[in-house]
N, C-alpha and C positions, 0 to 999 in steps of 0.2 A: 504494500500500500504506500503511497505517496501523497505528501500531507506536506501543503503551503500554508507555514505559520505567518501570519503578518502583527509586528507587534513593535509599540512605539519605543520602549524598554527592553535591552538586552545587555549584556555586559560586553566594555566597560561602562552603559551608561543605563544602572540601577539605582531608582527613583524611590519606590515603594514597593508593596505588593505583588504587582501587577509585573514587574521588573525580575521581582524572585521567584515567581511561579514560574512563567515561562524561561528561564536558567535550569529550573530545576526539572521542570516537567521534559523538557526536548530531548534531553541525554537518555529521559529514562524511556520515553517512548521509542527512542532509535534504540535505544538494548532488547529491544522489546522487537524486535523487527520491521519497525514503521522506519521508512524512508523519508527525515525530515528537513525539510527546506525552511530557513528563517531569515525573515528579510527584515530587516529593521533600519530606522536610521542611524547614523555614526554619528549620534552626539558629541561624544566623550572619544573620539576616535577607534581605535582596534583597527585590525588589519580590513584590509576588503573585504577577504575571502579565509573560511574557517571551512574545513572536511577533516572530520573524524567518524570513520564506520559510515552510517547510515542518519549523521548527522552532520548540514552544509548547514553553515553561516553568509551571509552576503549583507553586508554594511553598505549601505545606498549616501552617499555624497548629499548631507540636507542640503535644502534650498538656500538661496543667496537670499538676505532678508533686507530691509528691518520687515517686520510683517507686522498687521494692526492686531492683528490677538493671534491667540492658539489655534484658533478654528481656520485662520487660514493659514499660517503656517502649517497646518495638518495637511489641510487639500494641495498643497504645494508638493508637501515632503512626499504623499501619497501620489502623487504623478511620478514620482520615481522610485517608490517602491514600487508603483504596475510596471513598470517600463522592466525594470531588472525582474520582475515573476514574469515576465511576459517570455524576456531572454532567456531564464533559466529554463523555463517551459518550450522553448523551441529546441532549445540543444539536448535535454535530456526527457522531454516526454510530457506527456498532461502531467496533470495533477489530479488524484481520485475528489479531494476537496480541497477549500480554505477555508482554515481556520482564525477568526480575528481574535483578538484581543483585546476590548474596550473600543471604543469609535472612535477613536484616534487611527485608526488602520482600516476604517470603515469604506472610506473611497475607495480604495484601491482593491478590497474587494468585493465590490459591488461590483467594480470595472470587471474582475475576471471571472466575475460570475455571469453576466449578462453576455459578456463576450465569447465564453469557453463552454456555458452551460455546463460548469462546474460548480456545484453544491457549496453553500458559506456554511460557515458555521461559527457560533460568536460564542465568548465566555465574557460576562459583563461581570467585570471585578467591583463594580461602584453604580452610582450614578449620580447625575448633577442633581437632581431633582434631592436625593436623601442625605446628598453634601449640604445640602441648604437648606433642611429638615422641610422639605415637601417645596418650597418658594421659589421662583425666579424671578432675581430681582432684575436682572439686564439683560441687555440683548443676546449679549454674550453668551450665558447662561442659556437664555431661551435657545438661541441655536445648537449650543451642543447637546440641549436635552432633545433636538428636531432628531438631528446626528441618532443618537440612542436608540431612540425611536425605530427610524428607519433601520437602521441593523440589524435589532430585534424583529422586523416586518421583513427584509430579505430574506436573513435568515431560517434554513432548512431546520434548525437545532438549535438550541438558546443551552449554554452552561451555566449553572450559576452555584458559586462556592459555598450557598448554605440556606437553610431555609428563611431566613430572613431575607435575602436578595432575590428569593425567585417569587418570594410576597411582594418585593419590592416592584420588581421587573414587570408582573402583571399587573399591577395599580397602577404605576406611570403609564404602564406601554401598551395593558389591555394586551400580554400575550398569552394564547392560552395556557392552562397549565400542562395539558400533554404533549404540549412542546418544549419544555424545560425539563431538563436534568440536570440535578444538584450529586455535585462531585468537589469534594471541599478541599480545602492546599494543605501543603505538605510541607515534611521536615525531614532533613537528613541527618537522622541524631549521631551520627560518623563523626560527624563536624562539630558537635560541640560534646562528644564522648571524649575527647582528646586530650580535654582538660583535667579529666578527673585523675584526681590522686596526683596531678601535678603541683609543685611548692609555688603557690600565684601570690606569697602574701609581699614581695615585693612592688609587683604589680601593684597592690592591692593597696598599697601604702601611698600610691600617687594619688587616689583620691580620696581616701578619709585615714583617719587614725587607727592603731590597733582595736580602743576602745571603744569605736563605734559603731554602729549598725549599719550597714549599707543596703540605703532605699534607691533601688535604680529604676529608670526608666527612658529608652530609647524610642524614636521614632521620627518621623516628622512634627516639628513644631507648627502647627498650626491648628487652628479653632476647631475641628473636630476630634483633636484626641486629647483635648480636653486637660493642658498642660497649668493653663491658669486653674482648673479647679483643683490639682494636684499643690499647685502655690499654694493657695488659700487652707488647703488641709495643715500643710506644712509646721505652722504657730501651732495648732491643735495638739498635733502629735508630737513636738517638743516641750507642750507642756507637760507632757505625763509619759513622755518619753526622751529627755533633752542628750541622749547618748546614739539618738539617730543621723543620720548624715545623706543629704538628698544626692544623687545624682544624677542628672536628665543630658543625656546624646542626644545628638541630632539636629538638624537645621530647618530653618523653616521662613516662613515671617513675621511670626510672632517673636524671634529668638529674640533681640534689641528691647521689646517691651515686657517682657517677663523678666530677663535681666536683670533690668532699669524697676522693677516692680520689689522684685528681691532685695535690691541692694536699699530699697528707700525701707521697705520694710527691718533692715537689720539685719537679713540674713544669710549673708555674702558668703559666712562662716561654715555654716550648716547648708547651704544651698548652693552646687556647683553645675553649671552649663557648660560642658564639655565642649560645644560645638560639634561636629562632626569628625567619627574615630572611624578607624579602621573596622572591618569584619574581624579581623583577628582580637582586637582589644574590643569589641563590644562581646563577642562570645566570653573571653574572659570577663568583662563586667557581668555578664550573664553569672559565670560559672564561681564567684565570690560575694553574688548582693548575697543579703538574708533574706530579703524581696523586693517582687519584680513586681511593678504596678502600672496599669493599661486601665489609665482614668476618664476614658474614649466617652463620646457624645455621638459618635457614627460612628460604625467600623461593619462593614460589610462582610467581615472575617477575621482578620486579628494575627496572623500570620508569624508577628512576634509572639504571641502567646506561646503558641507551640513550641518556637527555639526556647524560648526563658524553660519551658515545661519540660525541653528536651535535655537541659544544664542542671537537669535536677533544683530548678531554684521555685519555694516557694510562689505562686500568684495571687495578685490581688487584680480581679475586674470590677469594669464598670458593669453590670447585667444590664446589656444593650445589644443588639444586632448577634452576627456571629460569634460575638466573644462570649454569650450566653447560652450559646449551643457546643462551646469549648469548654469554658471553663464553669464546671457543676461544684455549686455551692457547696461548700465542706466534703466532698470528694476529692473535686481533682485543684482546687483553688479556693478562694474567699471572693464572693460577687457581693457588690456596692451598688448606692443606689446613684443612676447615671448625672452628673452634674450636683451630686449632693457631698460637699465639703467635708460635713459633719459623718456621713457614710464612708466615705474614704479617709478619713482618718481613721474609724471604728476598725477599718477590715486591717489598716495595714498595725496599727496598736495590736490588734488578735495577734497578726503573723509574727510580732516583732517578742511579744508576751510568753507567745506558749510555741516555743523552737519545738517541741519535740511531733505539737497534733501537725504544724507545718509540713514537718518534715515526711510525716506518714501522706499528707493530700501531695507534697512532691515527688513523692515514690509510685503514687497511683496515678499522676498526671505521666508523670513518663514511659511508666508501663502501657496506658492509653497510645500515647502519641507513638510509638513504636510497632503496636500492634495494627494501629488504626490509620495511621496518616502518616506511613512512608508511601515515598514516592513512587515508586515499585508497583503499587498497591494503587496508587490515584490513576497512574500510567494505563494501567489494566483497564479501570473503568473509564479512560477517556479512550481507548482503542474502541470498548462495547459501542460507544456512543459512532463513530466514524465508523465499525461495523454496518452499524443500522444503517447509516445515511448510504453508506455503497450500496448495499441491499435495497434499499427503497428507492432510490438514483436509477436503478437500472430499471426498474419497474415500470418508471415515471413517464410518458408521453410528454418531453416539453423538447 
């Protein structure tokens, strides 16, 4: 089988989610014996061209800009990812389908859908509509939810990483439900097994004391994960815990005003913004917090949850979206109430209080995450899904 991935995130240029899914998913479906093609843009550069086995990389030259927003630097950038699937596809054969990746990659396969009468097939990791809790406020906004939309309407097959986004997918998009399959992301616990039993307390000493607790938390900084209510818990849980030590990775646009919020507050000391670290030192931060806290306001899956859970480290969520279908109150984590201060201080005091019930819901989040969501295992059920659609494809009079 042969399978054009089209996706705006690939490495070296990993965004979010959306970025490490398709990283992690393409290796395992080519092991799997899918013939897989990924065409992406060369943000962050990397070579043109990547072939290993039954896995090709092709990095398309973005557009020359400035561009007035996103949405058109997409349909731009998209004019050249079809032109190189176009290439790739005359030198080495059709394609059984394409698979997109959030509507950022939605033009271009529309183009070789209509043109090839080759089958789409989309995996909507988000949507603008639930980034802005149901609103659009600009135009902006309104077109790329148009974008969404239509993707999910070409599209043969809709994926969605969890049952909150396939609620999501059919409220905005009106698609039905027996067109949606929910097949949720994955963790390569390899990658952060690596640490264990290794001496990190060097490491560990660049960002808090020996004496003190380490509250971590990684991601993008911006208004849906919810890094300003993680601030505001901050005072709570130094009240009755002042041997705690916050540390939040990660960039965003919020980072300058949260900062700036911290520092006027006092707490410069106990509150560190790392900015952006490597994969190597956030897995280590992963693999020395005493907890890992995802105080999210959206999150259509949660993607870190899994690694933090796969470092064997304590969770604290928000019970919201995907992360509430991850992480199960006093099982596999501690769930908070989303946007409430007062709750996310409560859950992370629990974690910080009683190391050893912690330690027991760490041991059951990992054994989950291992059994449940490797890659191997996601791989397989996104093959069923592209099964069907070849099957039903041939069937089809168009």
């Amino acid at each position: 089988m042969r399978v054009l991935i089209l996706t705006w995130e690939y490495p070296p240029h990993v965004v979010g989610g959306l970025g490490q899914h398709v990283m992690e998913l393409s290796p395992a479906l080519a092991r799997q014996g899918v013939e897989v093609y990924v065409v992406t843009p060369a943000w962050a550069g990397g070579d043109p061209e990547e072939h290993h086995g039954n896995l090709h990389v092709y990095r398309v030259m973005p557009p020359d800009g400035p561009f007035a927003d996103i949405h058109e630097s997409a349909e731009q950038a998209n004019v050249r990812m079809g032109d190189v699937a176009k290439d790739i596809q005359a030198q080495t054969g059709n394609f059984d389908l394409v698979h997109v990746h959030d509507w950022l990659g939605a033009f271009a396969g529309e183009r070789l859908k209509h043109d090839d009468k080759v089958p789409l097939l989309a995996t909507i990791h988000a949507t603008e509509m639930g980034r802005n809790h149901g609103y659009l406020h600009t135009d902006l906004q309104q077109s790329i939810h148009s974008v969404e939309w239509w993707l999910t309407y070409e599209a043969w097959r809709v994926i969605c990483c969890s049952k909150f986004m396939a609620e999501e997918v059919q409220r905005y998009f009106q698609t039905p439900a027996n067109k949606i399959d929910i097949i949720p992301n994955g963790v390569d616990a390899a990658r952060f097994e690596r640490w264990q039993g290794v001496d990190l307390t060097a490491f560990r000493d660049r960002f808090a004391l020996p004496d003190e607790r380490l509250v971590f938390n990684v991601g993008r900084v911006v208004y849906e994960k919810g890094i300003h209510v993680l601030l505001d818990a901050v005072p709570l849980v130094l009240a009755e815990f002042p041997s705690a030590k916050f540390v939040i990775a990660g960039t965003g646009g919020m980072l300058g005003e949260l900062r700036h919020r911290s520092e006027e507050q006092g707490l410069s000391n106990k509150v560190l913004f790392t900015g952006f670290v490597s994969d190597d030192d956030r897995d280590k931060l992963l693999a020395v917090a005493d907890c890992v806290v995802f105080p999210s306001l959206y999150e259509p899956f949660g993607i870190v949850a899994l690694e933090a859970m796969a470092s064997h480290a304590p969770v604290v969520a928000s019970d919201v979206g995907g992360l509430a279908e991850v992480v199960k109150h006093g099982e596999t984590g501690v769930t908070v109430y989303p946007g409430d201060a007062n709750s996310l201080a409560w859950g992370i005091l629990h974690t910080l209080r009683e190391p050893a019930w912690a330690r027991q819901r760490a041991d059951a989040a990992y054994k989950m995450v291992v059994e449940q969501y490797n890659w191997d295992h996601i791989a397989a059920q996104t093959i069923a899904v592209y099964e069907r659609i070849v099957r039903e494809r041939v069937q089809a009079d168009w």
